[in-house]
Structures are given as structure tokens and as C-alpha cells.
C-alpha positions in Angstrom: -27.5 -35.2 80.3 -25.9 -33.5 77.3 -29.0 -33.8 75.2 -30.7 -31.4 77.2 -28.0 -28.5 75.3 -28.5 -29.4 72.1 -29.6 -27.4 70.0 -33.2 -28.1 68.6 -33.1 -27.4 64.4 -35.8 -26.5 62.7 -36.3 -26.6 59.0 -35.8 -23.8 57.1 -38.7 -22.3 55.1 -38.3 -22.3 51.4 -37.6 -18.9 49.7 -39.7 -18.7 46.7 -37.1 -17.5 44.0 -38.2 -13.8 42.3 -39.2 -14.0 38.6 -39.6 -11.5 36.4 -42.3 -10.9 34.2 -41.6 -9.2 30.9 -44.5 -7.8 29.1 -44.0 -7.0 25.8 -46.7 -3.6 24.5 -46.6 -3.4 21.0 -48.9 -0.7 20.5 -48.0 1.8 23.6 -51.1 3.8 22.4 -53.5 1.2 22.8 -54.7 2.4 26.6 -57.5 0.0 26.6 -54.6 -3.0 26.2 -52.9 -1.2 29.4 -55.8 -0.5 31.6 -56.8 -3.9 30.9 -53.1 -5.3 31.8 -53.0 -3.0 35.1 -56.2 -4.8 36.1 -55.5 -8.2 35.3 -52.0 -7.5 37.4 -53.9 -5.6 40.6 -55.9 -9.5 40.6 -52.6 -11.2 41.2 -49.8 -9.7 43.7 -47.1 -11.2 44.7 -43.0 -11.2 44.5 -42.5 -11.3 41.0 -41.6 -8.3 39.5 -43.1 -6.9 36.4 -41.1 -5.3 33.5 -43.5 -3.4 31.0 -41.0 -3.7 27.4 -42.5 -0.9 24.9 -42.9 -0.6 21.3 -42.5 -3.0 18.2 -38.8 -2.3 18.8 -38.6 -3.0 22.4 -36.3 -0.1 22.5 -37.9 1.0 26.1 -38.3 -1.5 29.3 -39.9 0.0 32.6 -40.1 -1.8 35.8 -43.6 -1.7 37.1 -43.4 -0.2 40.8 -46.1 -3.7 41.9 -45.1 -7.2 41.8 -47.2 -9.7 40.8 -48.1 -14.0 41.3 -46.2 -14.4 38.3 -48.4 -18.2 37.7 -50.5 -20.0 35.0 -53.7 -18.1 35.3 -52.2 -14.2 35.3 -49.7 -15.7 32.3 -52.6 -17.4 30.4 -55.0 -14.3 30.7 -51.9 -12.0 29.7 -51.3 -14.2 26.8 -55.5 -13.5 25.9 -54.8 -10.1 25.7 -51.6 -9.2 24.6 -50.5 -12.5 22.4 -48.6 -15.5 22.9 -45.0 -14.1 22.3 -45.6 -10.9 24.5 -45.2 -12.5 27.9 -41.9 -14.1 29.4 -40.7 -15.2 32.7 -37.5 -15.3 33.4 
């Protein structure tokens, strides 16, 4: 009757990796652009973090203290409002 001490295994849930969003602000003085990307980001939470990169020079980067559902919809309305080379997940 050894069975009976086995132990039982279970599967082990899957971990959803963290991404990280980088948004790329060209114009930090555009506050309608911001307010509108705060918005859009409040509709999505999740793990992923988000990492606001400021400026036409992208001298400045600031992680965003909410994480996001870094997915096809919050990319593809992010890509409406900002362009298509200002958001990358890596």
C-alpha cells in the first residue's frame, strides 16, 4: 500500500512573463496627448510595466508607478494617439 504516500503533483500555473511598455512622448507639452495616454492606460491594468520615454531626444525615461495589460487593443489605441514608432514592448 505504498501508493497511498505518494505524493499527489499538481501542475504548476503558468507565470505570465512582465513586459514592459515603452512609450515614447515627443512633445512633453502636449497635456491633452498625456491625459489621453493616462486614460487609455487606467482601461487596461495589469503586470506590465509602463516606461513613459520623453522628448524628441529620448534623453528622459520615467517608470509609470501602474502597470498595465500590455495587449493588442491598449498597443493599437496607443499607436492611434501617439504614432506607430512611439510604442514598444519589450
Amino acid at each position: 500500500k505504498q501508493a497511498d504516500t505518494a505524493p499527489v503533483l499538481r501542475p504548476i500555473p503558468e507565470v505570465p512573463a512582465v513586459k514592459q511598455m515603452f512609450i515614447h512622448v515627443k512633445n512633453t507639452d502636449d497635456h491633452e496627448s498625456l491625459t489621453a495616454l493616462r486614460q487609455l492606460c487606467a482601461k487596461h491594468p495589469g503586470i506590465d510595466q509602463v516606461v513613459l520615454v520623453l522628448g524628441e531626444e529620448k534623453k528622459s525615461a520615467i517608470k509609470l508607478p501602474f502597470n498595465v495589460e500590455a495587449d493588442g487593443t491598449l498597443i493599437g489605441e496607443l499607436v492611434k494617439l501617439l504614432g506607430e514608432d512611439c510604442v514598444v514592448i519589450k
